[in-house]
C-alpha positions as CSV (number, residue, x, y, z in Angstrom):
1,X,2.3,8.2,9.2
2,X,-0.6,10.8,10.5
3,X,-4.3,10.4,11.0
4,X,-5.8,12.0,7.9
5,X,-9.3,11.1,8.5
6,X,-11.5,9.0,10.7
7,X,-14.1,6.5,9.7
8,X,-17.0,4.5,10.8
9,X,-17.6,0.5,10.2
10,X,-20.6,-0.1,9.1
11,X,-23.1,-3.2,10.1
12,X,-22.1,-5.3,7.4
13,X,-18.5,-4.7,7.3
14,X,-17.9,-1.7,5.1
15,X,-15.8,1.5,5.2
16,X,-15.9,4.1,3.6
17,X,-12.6,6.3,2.5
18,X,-13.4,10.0,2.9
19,X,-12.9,12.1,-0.3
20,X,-9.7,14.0,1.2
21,X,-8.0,10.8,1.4
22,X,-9.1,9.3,-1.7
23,X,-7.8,12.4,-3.4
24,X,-4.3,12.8,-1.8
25,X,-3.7,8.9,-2.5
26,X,-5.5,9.1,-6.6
27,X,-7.8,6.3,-5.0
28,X,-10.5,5.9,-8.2
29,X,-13.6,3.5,-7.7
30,X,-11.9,0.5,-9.5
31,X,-8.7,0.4,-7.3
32,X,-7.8,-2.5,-5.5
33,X,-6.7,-2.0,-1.7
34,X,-4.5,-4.6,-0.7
35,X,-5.6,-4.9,3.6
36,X,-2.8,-6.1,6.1
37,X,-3.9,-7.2,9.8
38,X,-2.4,-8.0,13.2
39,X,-4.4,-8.1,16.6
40,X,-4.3,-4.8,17.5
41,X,-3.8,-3.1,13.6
42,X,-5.0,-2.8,10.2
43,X,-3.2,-1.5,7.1
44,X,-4.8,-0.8,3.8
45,X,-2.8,0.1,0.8
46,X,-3.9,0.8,-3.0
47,X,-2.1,-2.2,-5.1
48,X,0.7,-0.3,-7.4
49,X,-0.8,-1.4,-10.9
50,X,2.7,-1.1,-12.2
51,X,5.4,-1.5,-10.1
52,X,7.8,-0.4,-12.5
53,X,7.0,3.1,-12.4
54,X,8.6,3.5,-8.9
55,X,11.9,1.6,-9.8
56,X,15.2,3.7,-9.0
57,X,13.2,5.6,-6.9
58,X,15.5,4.6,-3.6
59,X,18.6,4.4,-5.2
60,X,21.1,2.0,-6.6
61,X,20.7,-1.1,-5.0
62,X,24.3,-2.6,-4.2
63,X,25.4,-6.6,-4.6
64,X,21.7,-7.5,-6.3
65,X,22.2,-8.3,-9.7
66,X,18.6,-9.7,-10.6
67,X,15.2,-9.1,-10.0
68,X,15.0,-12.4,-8.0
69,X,17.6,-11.5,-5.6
70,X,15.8,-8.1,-5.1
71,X,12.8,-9.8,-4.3
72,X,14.8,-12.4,-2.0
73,X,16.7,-9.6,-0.5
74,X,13.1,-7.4,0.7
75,X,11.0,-10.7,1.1
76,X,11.2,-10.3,4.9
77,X,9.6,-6.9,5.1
78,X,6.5,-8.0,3.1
C-alpha cells in the first residue's frame, strides 16, 4: 500500500477523499466505506456491493466445499 493522497480532519469529524483517489478506487457519492481502527491506525474500504463479482479471482480454493467453510476458513483475517 502507498500514500496516494493526504487529507485534513475537519472540526466536526469529516474527511474528505481527494478526487484522484476517488477516481482510481470508482468511489461515487452513495458508496458506503466500511472504516477499520486500532490505536495507532485507520483503514477505510468501499463495501463490495456484490461480492460475487470477485469470486475465482485467487484461485481454486482446495478442501472447502461450501460457502460456510470458506467463510470459517478466512474468518480470522476479517
Amino acid at each position: 500500500m502507498s500514500l496516494i493522497a493526504e487529507a485534513q480532519l475537519q472540526e466536526r469529524g469529516q474527511v474528505t477523499i481527494p478526487a484522484k483517489l476517488r477516481k482510481l478506487l470508482g468511489l461515487k457519492s452513495d458508496t458506503t466505506l466500511l472504516l477499520y481502527g486500532s490505536e495507532k491506525e485507520i483503514i477505510i474500504r468501499p463495501k463490495i456491493k456484490n461480492p460475487l463479482q470477485f469470486a475465482g479471482m485467487l484461485g481454486k480454493e482446495t478442501g472447502v466445499r461450501t460457502v460456510e467453510e470458506l467463510l470459517l476458513k478466512y474468518k480470522r483475517f476479517s
